[in-house]
C-alpha positions as a Markdown table, in Angstrom:
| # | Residue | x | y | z |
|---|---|---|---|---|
| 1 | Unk | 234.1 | 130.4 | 90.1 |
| 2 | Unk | 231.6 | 132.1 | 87.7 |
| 3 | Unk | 232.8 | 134.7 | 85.5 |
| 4 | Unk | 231.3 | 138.4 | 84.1 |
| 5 | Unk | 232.9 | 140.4 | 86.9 |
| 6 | Unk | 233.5 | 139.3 | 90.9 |
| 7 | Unk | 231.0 | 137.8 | 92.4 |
| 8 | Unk | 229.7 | 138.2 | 95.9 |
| 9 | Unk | 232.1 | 135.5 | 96.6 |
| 10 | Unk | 234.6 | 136.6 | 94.8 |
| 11 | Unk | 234.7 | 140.3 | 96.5 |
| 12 | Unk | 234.5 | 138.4 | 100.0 |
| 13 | Unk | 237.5 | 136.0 | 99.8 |
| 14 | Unk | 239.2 | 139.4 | 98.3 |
| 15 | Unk | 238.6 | 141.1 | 101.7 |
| 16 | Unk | 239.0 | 138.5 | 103.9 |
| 17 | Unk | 242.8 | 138.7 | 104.4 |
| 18 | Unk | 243.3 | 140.2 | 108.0 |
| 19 | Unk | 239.5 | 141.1 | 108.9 |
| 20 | Unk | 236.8 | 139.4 | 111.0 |
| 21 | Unk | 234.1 | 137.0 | 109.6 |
| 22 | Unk | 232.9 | 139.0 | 106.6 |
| 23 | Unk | 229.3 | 139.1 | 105.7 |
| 24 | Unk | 227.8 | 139.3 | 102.0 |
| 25 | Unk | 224.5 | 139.9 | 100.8 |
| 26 | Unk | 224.1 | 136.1 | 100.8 |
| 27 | Unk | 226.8 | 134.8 | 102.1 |
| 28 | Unk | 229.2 | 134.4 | 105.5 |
| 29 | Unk | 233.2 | 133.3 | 104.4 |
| 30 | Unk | 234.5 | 131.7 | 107.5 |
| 31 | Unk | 237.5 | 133.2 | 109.0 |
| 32 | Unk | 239.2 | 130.8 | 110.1 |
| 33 | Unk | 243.4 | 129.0 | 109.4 |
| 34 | Unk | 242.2 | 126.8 | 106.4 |
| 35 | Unk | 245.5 | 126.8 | 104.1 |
| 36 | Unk | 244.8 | 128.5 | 100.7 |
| 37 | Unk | 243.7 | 125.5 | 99.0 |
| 38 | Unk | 240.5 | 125.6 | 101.0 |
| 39 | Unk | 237.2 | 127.2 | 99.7 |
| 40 | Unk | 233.9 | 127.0 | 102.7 |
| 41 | Unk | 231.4 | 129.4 | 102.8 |
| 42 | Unk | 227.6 | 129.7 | 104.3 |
| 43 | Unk | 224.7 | 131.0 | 102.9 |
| 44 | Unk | 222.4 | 133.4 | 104.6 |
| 45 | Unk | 218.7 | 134.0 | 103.8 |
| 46 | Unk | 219.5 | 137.9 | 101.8 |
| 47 | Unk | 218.9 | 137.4 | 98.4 |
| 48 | Unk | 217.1 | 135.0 | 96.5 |
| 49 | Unk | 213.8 | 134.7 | 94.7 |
| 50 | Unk | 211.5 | 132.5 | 97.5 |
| 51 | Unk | 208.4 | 134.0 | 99.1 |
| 52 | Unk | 207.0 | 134.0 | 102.5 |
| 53 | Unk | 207.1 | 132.1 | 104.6 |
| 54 | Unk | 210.6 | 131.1 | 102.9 |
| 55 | Unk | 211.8 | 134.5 | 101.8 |
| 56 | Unk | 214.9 | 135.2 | 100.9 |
| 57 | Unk | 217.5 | 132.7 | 99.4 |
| 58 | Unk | 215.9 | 129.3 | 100.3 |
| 59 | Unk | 217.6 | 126.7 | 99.5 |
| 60 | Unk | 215.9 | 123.5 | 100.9 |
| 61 | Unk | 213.8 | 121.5 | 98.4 |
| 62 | Unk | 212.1 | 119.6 | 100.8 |
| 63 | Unk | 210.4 | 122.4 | 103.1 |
| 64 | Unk | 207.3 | 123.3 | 100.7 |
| 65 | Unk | 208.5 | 126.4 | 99.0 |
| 66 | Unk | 208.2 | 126.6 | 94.8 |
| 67 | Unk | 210.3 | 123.7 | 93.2 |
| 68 | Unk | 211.1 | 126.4 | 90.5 |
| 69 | Unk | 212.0 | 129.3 | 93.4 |
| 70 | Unk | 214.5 | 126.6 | 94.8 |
| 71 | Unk | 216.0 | 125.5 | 91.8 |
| 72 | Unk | 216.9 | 129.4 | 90.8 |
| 73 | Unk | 218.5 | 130.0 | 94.5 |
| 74 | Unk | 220.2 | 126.9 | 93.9 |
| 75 | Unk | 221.4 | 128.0 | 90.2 |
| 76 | Unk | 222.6 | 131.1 | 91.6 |
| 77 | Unk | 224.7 | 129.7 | 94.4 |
| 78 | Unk | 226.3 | 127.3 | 91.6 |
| 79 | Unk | 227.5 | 130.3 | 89.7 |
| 80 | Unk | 230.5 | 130.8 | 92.8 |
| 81 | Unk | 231.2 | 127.2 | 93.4 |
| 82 | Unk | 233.1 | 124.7 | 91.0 |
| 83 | Unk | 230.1 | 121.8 | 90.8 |
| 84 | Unk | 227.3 | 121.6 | 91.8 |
| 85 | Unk | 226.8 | 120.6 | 95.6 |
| 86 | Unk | 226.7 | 117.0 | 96.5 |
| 87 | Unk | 223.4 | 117.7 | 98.6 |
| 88 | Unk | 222.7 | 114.9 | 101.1 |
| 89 | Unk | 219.0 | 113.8 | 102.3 |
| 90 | Unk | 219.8 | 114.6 | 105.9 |
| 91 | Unk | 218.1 | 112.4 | 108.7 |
| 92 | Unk | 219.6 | 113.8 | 111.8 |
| 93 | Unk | 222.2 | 110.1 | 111.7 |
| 94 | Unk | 225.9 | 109.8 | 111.8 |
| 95 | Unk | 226.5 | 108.3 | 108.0 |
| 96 | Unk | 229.5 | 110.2 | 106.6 |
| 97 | Unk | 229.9 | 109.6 | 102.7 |
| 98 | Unk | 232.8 | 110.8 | 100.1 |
| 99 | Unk | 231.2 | 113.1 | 98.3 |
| 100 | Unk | 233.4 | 112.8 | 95.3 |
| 101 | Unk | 231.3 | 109.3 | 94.4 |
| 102 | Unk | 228.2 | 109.5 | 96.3 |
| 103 | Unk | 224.5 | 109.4 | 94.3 |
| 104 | Unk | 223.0 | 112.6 | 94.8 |
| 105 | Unk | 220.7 | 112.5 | 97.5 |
| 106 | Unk | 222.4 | 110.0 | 99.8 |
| 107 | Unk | 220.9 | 109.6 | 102.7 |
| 108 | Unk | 223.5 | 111.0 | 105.2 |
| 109 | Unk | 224.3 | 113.7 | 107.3 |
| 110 | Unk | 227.9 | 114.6 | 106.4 |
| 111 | Unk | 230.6 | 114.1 | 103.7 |
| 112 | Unk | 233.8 | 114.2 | 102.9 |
| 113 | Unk | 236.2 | 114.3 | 99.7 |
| 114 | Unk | 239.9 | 114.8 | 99.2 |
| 115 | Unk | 239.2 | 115.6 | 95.4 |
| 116 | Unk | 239.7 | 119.1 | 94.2 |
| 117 | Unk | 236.3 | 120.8 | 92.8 |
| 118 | Unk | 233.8 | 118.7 | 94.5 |
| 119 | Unk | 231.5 | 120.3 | 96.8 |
| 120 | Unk | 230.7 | 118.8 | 99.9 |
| 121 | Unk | 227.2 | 121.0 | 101.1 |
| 122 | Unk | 224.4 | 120.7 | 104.4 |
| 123 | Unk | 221.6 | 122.2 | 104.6 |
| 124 | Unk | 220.8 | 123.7 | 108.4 |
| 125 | Unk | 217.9 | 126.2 | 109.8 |
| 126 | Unk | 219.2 | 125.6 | 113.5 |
| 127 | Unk | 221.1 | 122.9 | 113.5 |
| 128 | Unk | 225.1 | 123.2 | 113.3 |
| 129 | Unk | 227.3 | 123.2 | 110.4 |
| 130 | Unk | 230.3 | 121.6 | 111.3 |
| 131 | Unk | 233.3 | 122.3 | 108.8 |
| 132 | Unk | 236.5 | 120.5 | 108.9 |
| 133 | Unk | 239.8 | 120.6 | 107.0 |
| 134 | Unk | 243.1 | 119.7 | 107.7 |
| 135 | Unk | 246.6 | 122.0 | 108.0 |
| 136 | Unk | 247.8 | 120.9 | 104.4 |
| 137 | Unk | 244.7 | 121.1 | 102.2 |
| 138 | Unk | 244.7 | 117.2 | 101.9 |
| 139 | Unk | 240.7 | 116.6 | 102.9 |
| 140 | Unk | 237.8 | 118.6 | 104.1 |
| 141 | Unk | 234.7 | 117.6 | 105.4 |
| 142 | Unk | 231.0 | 119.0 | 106.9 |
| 143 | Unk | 229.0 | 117.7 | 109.3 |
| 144 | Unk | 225.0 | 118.5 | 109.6 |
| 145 | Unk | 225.2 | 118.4 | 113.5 |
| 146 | Unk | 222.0 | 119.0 | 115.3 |
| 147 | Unk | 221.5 | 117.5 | 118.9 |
| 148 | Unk | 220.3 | 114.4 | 117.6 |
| 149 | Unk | 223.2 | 113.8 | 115.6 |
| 150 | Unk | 225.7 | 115.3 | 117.9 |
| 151 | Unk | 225.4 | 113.5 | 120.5 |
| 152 | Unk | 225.0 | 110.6 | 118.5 |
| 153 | Unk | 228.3 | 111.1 | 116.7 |
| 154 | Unk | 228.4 | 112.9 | 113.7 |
| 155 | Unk | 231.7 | 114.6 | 114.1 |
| 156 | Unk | 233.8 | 111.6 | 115.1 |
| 157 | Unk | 232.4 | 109.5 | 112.1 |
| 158 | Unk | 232.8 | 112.5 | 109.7 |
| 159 | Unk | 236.4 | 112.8 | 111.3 |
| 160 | Unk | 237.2 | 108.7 | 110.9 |
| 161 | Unk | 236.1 | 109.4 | 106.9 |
| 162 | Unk | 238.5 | 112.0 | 106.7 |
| 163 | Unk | 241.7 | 109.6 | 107.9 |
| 164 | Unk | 243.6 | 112.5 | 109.7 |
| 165 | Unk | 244.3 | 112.8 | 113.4 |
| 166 | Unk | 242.6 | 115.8 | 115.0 |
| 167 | Unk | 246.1 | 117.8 | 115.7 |
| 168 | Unk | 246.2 | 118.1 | 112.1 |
| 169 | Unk | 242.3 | 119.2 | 111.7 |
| 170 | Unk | 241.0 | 122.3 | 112.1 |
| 171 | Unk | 237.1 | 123.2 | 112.6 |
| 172 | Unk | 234.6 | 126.3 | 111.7 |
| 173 | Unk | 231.2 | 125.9 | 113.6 |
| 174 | Unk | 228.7 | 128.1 | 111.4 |
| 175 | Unk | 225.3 | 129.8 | 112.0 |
| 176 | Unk | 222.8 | 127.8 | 114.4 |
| 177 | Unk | 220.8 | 128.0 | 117.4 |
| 178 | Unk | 222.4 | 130.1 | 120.2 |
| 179 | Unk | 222.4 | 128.9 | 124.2 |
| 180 | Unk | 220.2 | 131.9 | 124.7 |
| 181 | Unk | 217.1 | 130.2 | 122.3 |
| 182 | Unk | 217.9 | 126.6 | 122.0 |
| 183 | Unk | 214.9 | 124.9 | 124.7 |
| 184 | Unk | 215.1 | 121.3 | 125.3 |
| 185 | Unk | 214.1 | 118.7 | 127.9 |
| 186 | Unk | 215.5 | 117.3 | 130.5 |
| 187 | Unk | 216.3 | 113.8 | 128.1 |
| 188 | Unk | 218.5 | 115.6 | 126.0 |
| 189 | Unk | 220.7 | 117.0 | 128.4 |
| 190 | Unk | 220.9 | 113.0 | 130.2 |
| 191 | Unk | 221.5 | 111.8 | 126.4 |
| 192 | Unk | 224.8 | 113.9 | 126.5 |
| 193 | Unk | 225.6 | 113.8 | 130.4 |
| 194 | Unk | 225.8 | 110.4 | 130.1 |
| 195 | Unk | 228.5 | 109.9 | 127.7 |
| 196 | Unk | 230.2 | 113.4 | 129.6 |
| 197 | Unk | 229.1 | 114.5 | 132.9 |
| 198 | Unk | 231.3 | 117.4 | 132.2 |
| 199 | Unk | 228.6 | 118.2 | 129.3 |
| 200 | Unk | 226.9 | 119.8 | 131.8 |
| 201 | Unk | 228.2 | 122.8 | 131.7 |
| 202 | Unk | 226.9 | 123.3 | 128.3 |
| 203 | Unk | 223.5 | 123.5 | 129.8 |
| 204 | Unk | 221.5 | 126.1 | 131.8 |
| 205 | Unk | 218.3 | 125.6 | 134.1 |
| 206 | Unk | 215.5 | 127.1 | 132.4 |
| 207 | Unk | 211.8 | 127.1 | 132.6 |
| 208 | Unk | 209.4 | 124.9 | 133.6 |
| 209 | Unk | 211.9 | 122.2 | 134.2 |
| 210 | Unk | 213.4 | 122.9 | 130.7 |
| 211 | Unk | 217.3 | 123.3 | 129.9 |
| 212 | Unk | 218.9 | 125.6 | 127.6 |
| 213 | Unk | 221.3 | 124.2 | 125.9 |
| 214 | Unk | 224.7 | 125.6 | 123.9 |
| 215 | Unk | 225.2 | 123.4 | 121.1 |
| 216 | Unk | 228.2 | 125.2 | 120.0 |
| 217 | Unk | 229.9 | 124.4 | 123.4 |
| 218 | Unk | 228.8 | 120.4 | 122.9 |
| 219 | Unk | 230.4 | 121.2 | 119.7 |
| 220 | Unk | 234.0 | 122.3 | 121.2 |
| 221 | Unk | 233.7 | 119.3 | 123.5 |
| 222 | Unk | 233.2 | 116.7 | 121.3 |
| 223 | Unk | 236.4 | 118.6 | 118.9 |
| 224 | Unk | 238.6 | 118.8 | 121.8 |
| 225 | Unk | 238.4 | 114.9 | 122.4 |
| 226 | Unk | 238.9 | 114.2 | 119.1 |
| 227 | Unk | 242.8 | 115.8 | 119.6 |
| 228 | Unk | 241.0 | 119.4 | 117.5 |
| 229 | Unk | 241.8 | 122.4 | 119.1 |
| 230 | Unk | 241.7 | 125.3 | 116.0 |
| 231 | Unk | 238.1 | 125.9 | 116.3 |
| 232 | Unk | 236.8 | 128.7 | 115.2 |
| 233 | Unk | 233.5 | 130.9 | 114.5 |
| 234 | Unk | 230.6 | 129.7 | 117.0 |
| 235 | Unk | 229.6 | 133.8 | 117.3 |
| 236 | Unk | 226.0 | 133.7 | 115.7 |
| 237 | Unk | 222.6 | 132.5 | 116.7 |
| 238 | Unk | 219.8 | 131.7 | 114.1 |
| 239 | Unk | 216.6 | 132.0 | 116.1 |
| 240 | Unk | 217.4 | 135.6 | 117.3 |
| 241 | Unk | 218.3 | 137.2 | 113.7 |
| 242 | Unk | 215.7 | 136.7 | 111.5 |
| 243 | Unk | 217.2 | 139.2 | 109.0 |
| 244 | Unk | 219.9 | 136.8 | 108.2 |
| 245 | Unk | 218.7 | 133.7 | 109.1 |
| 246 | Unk | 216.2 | 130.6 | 108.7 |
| 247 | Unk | 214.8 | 129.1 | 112.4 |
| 248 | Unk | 212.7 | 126.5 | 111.9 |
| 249 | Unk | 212.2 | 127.2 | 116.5 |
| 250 | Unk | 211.5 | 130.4 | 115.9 |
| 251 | Unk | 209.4 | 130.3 | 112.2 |
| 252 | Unk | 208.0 | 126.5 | 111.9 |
| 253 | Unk | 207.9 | 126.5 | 108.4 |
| 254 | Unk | 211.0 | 128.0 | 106.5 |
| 255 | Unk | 214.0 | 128.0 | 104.2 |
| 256 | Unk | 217.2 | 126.5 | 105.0 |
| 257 | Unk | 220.7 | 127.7 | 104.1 |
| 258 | Unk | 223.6 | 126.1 | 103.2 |
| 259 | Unk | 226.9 | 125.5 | 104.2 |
| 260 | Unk | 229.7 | 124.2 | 101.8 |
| 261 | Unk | 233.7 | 123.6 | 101.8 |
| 262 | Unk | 235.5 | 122.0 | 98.9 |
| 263 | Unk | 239.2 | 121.8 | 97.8 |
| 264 | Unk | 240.0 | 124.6 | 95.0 |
């Protein structure tokens, strides 16, 4: 962690012990059972140097804001981690890497490491964050789990890279798109019926022949058959709090935060 007094980090992990999911200017610490040895945390868009339409603490070099803008955000979320994230080149796919040897800007949409210090990091503005760890502090692991990739199978390969059974896992689903905004056809609900017909529950007739959809309940589903049951968070919604959040369904063009976990 970054020294010259706490940090915004620093003064949440400090409160977290017995209190709800506690809220920085920039940041959200999961609350969640990870043993001690586990460090996770997501980003919101308070703070930062970027400008409309990416104001706030954007942290996505690949959405059009200033390359400089970016790299400051960036250099300022560094200062309360151990490394610098291994940031992925995301492409809504299944690859899992270890992030401890990956080449910076793999092309995949989760990691893993069981080394202590290395940052494990995706980059979401709707999509979920999927953050995994198991009981003894042995391996964590994030998933970048939009519909696409969720129904595709992101968690499960992210949870074969990790090696564990899922009795010994536990999950934190961070900020995305709540079942009260997240619109989609009629193919993605068949993409995910088809594998579960219970996943129907997860959807909700909307309008115009369109389905709203809970991705944090495909989330649970998908958990619980991999033998994970200590799931936690799943309590915000990115398109309907634009104070705290990047949408790209609500805004088009915008910033993206992050969410990391590493071993400390």
């Amino acid at each position: 962690m970054g020294g010259g007094g706490p940090s915004f980090l620093k003064l949440a992990l400090m409160m977290r012990e017995g209190g709800p999911t506690i809220m920085t200017a920039s940041f959200i610490v999961p609350d969640w059972p990870a043993p001690a040895g586990v460090r996770a945390l997501s980003t919101t868009r308070r703070g930062g140097v970027s400008v409309p339409p990416w104001q706030g603490f954007n942290l996505g070099d690949h959405v059009g804001d200033d390359p400089l803008a970016v790299a400051a955000n960036r250099a300022a979320l560094r200062r309360d981690l151990p490394a610098e994230p291994v940031w992925l080149s995301q492409v809504h796919g299944t690859r899992c890497v270890d992030a401890a040897t990956a080449r910076p800007g793999a092309q995949a949409d989760a990691s893993f490491t069981r080394q202590r210090g290395v940052v494990c990091a995706v980059l979401t503005a709707d999509c979920l964050p999927v953050l995994l760890c198991d009981e003894k502090a042995t391996v964590v692991g994030i998933a970048h789990a939009g519909w696409r990739g969720l129904a595709a199978g992101v968690i499960e390969t992210t949870v074969a890279a990790m090696g564990e059974p899922g009795g010994r896992l536990m999950a934190w689903l961070g900020p995305a798109i709540g079942a009260q905004a997240f619109e989609v056809g009629g193919e993605v609900r068949e993409l995910f019926l088809a594998g579960d017909a219970a996943a129907a529950d997860a959807f909700a007739a909307g309008a115009g022949g369109k389905w709203m959809c809970d991705i944090y309940r495909l989330a649970r589903r998908r958990l619980h058959a991999l033998g994970i049951y200590r799931i936690a968070g799943a309590d915000f919604c990115t398109a309907n709090d634009p104070q705290r959040f990047f949408s790209y369904r609500r805004d088009g063009v915008t910033g993206r935060m992050a969410s990391l976990i590493w071993l400390g």
